[in-house]
C-alpha distance (Angstrom), angle and dihedral (degrees) to the residues before:
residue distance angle dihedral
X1 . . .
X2 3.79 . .
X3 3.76 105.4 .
X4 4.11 87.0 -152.9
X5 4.20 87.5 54.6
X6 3.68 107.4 142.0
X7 4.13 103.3 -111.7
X8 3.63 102.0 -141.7
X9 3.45 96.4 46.8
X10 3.85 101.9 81.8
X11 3.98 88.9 18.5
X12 3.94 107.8 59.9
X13 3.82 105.4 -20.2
X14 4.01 91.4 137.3
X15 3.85 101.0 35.3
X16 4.02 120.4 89.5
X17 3.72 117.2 -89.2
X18 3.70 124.9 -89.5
X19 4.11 110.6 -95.9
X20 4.45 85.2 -110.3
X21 4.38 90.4 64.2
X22 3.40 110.9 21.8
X23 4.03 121.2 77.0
X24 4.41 95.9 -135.4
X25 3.55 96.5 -126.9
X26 3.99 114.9 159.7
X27 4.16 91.8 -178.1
X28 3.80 117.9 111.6
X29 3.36 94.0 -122.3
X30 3.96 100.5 54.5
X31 3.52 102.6 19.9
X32 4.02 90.6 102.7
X33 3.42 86.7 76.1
X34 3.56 91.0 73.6
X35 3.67 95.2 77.1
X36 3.63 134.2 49.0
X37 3.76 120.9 -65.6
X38 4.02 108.2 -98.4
X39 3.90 96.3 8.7
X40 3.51 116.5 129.6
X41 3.73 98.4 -109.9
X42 3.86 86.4 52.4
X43 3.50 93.8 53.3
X44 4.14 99.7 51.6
X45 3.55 86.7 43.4
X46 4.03 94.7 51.3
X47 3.71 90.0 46.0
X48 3.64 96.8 51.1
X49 3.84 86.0 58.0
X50 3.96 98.4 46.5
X51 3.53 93.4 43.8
X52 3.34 104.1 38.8
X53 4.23 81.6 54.3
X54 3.34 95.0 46.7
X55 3.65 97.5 44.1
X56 4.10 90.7 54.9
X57 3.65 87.8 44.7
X58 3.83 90.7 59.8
X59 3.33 93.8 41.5
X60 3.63 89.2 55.7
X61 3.63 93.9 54.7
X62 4.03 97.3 42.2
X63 3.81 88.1 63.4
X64 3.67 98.2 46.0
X65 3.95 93.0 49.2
X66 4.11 89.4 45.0
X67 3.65 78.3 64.8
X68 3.78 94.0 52.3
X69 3.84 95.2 39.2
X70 4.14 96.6 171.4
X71 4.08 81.2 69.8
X72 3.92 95.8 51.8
X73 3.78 92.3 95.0
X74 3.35 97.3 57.9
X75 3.97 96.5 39.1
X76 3.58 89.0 61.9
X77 3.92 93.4 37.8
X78 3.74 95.4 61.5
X79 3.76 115.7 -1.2
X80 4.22 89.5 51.9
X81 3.43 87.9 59.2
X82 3.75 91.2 44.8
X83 2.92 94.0 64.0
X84 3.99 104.2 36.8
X85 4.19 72.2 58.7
X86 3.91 89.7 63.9
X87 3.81 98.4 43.7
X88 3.71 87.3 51.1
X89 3.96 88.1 45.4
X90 4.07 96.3 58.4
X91 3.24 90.3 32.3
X92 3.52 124.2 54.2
X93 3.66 115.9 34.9
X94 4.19 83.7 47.7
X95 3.12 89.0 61.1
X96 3.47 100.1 49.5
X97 3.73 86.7 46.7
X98 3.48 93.8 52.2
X99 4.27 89.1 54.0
X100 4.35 86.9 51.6
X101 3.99 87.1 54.7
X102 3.43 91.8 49.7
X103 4.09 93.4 60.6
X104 3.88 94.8 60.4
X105 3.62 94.9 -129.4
X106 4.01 120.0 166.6
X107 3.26 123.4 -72.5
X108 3.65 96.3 -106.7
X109 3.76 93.5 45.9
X110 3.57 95.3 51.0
X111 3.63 99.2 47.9
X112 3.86 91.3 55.6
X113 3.97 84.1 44.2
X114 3.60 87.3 56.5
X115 3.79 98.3 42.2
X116 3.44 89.7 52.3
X117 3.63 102.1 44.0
X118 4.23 91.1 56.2
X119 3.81 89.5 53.1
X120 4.02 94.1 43.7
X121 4.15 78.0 52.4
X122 3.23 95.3 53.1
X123 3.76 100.7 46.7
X124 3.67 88.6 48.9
X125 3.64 95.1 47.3
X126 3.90 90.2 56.6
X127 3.53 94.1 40.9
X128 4.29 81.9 53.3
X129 3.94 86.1 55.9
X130 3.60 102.6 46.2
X131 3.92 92.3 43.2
X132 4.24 84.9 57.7
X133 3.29 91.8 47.0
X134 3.35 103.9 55.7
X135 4.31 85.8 41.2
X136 3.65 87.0 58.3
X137 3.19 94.7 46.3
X138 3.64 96.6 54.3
X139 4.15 96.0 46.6
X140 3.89 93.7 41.7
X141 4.24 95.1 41.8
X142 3.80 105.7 30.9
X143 3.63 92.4 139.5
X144 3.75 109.3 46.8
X145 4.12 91.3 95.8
X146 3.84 89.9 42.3
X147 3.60 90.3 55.5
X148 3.81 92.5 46.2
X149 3.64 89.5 55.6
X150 3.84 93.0 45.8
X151 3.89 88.2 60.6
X152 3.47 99.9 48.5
X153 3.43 94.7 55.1
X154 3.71 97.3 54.7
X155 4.04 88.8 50.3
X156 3.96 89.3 58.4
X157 4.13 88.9 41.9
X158 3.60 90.5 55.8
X159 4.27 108.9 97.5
X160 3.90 117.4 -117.7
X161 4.16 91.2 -113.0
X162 3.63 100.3 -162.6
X163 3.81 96.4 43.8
X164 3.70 97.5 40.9
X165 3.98 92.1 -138.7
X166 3.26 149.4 113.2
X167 3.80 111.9 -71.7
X168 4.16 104.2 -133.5
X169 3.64 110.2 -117.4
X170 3.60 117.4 -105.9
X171 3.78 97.5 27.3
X172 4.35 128.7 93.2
X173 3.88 113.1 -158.3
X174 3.74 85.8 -168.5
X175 3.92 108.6 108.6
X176 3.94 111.4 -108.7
X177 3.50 114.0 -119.7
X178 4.20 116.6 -154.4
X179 3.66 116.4 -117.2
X180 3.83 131.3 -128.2
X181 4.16 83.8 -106.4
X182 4.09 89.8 48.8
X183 3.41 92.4 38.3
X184 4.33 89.1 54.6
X185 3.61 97.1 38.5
X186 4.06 82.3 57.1
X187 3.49 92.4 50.2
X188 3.30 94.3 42.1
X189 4.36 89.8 52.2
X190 3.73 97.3 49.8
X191 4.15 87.9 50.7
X192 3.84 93.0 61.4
X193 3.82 95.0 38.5
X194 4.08 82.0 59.7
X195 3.55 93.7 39.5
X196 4.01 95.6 61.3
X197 3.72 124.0 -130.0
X198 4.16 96.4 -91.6
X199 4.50 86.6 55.9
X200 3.85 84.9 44.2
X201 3.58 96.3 55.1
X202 3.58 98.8 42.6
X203 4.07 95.3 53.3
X204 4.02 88.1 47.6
X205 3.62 91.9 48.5
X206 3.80 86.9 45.0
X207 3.80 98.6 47.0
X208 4.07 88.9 49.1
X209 3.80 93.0 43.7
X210 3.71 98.0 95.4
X211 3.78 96.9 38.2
X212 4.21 77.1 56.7
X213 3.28 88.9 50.8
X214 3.79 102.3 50.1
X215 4.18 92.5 44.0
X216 3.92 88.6 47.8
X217 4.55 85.0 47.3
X218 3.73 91.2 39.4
X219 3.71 98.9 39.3
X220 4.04 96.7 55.8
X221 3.61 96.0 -112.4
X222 4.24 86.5 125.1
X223 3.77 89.3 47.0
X224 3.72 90.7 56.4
X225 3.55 97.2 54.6
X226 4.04 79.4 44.5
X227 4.11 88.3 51.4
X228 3.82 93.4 47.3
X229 3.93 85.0 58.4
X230 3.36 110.3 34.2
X231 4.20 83.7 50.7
X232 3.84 87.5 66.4
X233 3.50 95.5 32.8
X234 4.07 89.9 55.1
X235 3.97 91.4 41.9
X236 3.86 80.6 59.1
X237 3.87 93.3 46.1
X238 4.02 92.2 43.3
X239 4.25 88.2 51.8
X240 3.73 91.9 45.4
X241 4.31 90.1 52.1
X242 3.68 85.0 48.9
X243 3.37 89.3 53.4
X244 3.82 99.4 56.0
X245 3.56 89.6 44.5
X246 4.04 92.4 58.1
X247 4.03 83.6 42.7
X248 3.73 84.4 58.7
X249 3.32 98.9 33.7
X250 3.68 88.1 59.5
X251 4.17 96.8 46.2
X252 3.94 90.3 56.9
X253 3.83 86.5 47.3
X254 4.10 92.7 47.7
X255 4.06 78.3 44.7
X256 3.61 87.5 57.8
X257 3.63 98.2 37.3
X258 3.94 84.5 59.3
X259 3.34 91.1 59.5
X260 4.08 100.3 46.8
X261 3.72 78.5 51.6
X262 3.77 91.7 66.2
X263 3.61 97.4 47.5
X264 3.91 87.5 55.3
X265 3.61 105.0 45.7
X266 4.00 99.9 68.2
X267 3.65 89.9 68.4
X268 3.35 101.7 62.3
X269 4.00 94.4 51.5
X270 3.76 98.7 42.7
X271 3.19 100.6 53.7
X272 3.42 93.0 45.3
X273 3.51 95.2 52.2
X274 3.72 90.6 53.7
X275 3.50 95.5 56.6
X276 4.00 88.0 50.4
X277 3.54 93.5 51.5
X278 4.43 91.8 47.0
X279 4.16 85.7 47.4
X280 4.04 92.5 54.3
X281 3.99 86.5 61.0
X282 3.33 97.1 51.0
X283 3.83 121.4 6.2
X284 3.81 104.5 27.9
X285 3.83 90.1 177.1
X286 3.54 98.8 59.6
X287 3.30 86.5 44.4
X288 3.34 98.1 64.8
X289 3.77 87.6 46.2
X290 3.50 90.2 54.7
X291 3.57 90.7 55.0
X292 3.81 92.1 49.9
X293 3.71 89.9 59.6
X294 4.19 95.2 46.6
X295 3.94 80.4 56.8
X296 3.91 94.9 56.1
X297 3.87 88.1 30.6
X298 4.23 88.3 59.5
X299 3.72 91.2 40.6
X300 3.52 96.0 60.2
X301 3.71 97.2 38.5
X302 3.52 109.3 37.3
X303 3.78 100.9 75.8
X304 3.85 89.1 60.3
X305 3.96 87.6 57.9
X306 3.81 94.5 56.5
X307 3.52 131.4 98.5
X308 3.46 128.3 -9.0
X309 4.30 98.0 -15.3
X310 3.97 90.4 -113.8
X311 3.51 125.0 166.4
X312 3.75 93.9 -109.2
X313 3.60 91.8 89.4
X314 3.92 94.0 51.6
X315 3.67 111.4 105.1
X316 3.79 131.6 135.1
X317 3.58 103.0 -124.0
X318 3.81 88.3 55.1
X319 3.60 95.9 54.7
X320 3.67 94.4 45.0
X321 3.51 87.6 51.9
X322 3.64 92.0 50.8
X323 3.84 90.1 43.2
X324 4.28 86.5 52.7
X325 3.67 90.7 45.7
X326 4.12 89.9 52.1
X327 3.83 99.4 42.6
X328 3.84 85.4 48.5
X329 3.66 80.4 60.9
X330 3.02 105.1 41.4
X331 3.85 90.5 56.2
X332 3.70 93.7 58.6
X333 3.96 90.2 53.6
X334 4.38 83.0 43.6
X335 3.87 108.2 39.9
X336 4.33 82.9 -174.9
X337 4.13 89.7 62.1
X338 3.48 125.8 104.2
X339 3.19 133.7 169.1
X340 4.26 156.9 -178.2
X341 4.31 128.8 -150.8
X342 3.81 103.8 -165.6
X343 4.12 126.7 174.4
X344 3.51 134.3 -176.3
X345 3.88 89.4 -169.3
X346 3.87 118.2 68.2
X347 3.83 84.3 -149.1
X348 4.04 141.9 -29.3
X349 3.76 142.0 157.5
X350 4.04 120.8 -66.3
X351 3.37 132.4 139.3
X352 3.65 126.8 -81.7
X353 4.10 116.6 -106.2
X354 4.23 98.1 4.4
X355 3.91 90.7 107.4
X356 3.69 95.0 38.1
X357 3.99 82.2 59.8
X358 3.94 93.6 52.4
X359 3.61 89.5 52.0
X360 3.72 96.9 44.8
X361 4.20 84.6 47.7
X362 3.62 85.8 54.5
X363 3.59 101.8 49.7
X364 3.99 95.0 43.1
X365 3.62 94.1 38.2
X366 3.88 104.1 36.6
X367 3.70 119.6 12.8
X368 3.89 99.3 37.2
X369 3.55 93.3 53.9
X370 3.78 96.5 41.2
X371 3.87 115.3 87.9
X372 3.57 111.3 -145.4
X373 4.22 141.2 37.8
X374 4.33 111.9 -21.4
X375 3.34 138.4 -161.6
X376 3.88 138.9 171.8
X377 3.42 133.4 -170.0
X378 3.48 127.8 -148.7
X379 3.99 115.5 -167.6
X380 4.06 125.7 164.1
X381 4.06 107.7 -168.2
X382 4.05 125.0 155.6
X383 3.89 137.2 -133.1
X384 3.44 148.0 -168.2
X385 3.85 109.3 -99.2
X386 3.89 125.0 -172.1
X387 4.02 98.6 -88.0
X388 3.85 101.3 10.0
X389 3.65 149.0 15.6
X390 4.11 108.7 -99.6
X391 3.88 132.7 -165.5
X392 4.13 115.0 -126.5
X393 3.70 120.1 -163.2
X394 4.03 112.6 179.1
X395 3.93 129.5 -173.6
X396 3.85 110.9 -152.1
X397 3.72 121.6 -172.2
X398 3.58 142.8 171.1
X399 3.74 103.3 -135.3
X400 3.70 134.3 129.2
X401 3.85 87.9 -71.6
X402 4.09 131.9 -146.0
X403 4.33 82.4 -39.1
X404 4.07 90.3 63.7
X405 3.90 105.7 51.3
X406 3.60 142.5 -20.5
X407 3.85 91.8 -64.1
X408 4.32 108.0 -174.1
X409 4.16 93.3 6.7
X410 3.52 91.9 93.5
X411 3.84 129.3 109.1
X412 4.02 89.2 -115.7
X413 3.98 89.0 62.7
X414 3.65 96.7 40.4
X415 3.86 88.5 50.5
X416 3.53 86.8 48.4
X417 3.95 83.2 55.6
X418 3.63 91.9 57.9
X419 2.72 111.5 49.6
X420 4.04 95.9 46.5
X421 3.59 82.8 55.9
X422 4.01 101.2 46.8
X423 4.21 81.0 45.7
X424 3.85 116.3 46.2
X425 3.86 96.9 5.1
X426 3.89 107.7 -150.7
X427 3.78 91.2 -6.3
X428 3.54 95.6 78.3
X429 3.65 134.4 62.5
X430 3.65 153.2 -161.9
X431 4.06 116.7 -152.6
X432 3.77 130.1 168.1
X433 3.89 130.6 178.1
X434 3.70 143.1 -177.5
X435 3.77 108.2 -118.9
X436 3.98 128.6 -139.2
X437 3.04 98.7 -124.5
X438 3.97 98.5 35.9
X439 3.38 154.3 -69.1
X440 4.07 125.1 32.2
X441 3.95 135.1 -61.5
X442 3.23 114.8 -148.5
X443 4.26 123.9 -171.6
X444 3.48 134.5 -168.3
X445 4.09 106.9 -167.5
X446 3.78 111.3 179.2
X447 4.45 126.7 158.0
X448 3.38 112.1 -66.1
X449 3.64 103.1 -110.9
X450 3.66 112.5 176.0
């Protein structure tokens, strides 16, 4: 598609007008300004209110020249065709204009389309006028040139008295005397040869100013310097509403997120506590140590559980610290784990609780299970991606692998899913992979939002 295709033309070119462009008039007259300039809706609307106006207005006028019925020729010879003129000028190049908008062409095509479509109304419409003019004048004045002829022919019929002869056809002796017309149009000729041709042309550009004025309002030519507006104006409107909805969007999916939160946060305490509660029967010591690192463990995690689960608590430097603090105990509960938290990035935006949910996967899924030495690594590094820079944090262990349990089946990964998904969309992503040497990798990559 057209990268320059006007946006609201497809999107909402028949509804009403958002509150920000339109002017929220409910009166017949101004009430197709509600809509978009050239839609369909705008154009019924707009011809309801010129036609209706100009149909009173020549109702008006028929009744007052029935009373005056000497004038009724001439009403119908020029002012019918008047206004045929004006129905033709509101009505025909909108219309066409209304078909162009309809074919979603570019911007820059359309507008000429539209341009050109008001002026090809307007000729037509004063082509309409002058052709009923000159029809009505025919039917209503047939025998104006018969009557001229009739005359003339009695002036050469009439015999030359003081001569006695003949009078030669074609030619009146009689002197000509200058009619009140002749005598005006005279007047009217020596006045602008006095006046100058600069006075001239200022008093006939004056005197056909406001008949300018009314084909330019009447034709549409003001609405399309309205249309070319209110298109950038609504583009504006229609990106601001999609705004708010991804503003939304994204508080019911922070709602959410609060609640996959809850459904992860058990695990890490119960378990714990049941590994407390077997060390104080037989290793009171590490015990205690294990306690020590549940303390740091909640200290660093609880103030990403509180409150609503918004991203504001989401950075990296938080989870890895939550992610050291939980290895650390982890290692007290399993003497054989080791581990390492490594970051290329001092700090940057992630969500709050995803890598705490890798580790934990690990741990249940790969170490536990695994007899022997452990180890996982924990490393967060960034890259260059096609369109955008993006944030990678992996969890590699050396655990039984996808052959010992249901490693990344579990609700913990497909929560982890989720809420990716509900965040970043297709940015964001979820891999895991056997390793050769052992064990899983698992990788969170997500924009790198710093």
């Amino acid at each position: 598609m057209n990268t320059q295709q006007s946006t609201p033309n497809s999107a909402i070119s028949e509804q009403a007008l958002p509150a920000e462009v339109s002017i929220q008039s409910d009166t017949w007259l101004n009430r197709y300004r509600n809509f978009p300039v050239f839609s369909r809706t705008w154009f019924r609307h707009r011809s309801i209110a010129f036609g209706g106006t100009l149909f009173a207005a020549l109702t008006v006028l028929s009744v007052i020249v029935g009373l005056t019925s000497e004038r009724a020729v001439n009403f119908v010879i020029w002012t019918v065709p008047f206004f045929v003129a004006a129905f033709g000028l509101f009505l025909i190049g909108q219309a066409i204009a209304v078909w162009i908008r309809q074919q979603n062409y570019s911007e820059r095509k359309e507008s000429f389309g539209i341009f050109f479509a008001l002026v090809l109304g307007m000729l037509l419409s004063f082509a309409i006028g002058y052709v009923s003019h000159l029809a009505f004048s025919s039917l209503l004045k047939p025998s104006d040139k018969k009557t001229e002829i009739s005359v003339q022919a009695q002036i050469r019929s009439v015999p030359n008295e003081k001569s006695g002869a003949a009078p030669s056809a074609g030619i009146d002796n009689r002197p000509q005397t200058a009619t009140p017309e002749s005598r005006m149009e005279q007047s009217d000729a020596k006045k602008n040869q006095d006046r100058g041709p600069v006075v001239n042309l200022v008093i006939t550009i004056v005197k056909w100013m406001p008949i300018a004025i009314g084909c330019i309002y009447w034709g549409s030519f003001f609405d399309f310097m309205v249309f070319l507006r209110q298109r950038k104006r609504l583009a504006e409107a229609i990106r601001q509403q999609e705004l708010k909805r991804a503003q939304d969007a994204r508080r019911e999916a922070e709602l959410r997120l609060s609640v996959l939160v809850a459904q992860v946060e058990p695990h890490f305490l119960f378990n714990t506590l049941a590994g407390v509660r077997s060390a104080i029967l037989t290793e009171p010591l590490r015990a205690t140590a294990i306690v020590d690192h549940l303390v740091d463990y909640l200290r660093s995690t609880i103030p990403q559980m509180r409150g609503d689960g918004s991203t504001e608590q989401g950075r990296l430097a938080r989870q890895l610290e939550a992610a050291r603090a939980y290895l650390g105990l982890m290692q007290a509960r399993i003497p054989r784990l080791t581990f390492s938290v490594e970051s290329e990035l001092r700090d940057a935006a992630f969500p709050p609780l995803l890598l705490i949910s890798l580790v934990e996967n690990a741990i249940k899924h790969g170490i536990e299970p695994k007899i022997g030495p452990a180890h996982i690594d924990v490393i967060a590094r960034y890259f260059d991606a096609a369109d955008e820079e993006k944030l990678e944090v992996i969890v590699n262990d050396n655990g039984v692998g996808f052959g010992g349990t249901t490693s990344g089946s579990g609700i913990g990964l497909a929560n982890i899913r989720e809420r990716l998904e509900s965040m970043y969309g297709d940015r964001a992503s979820l891999t895991l992979k056997a390793r050769p040497e052992g064990g899983v990798s698992a990788s969170i990559i997500v924009p790198l939002l710093v």
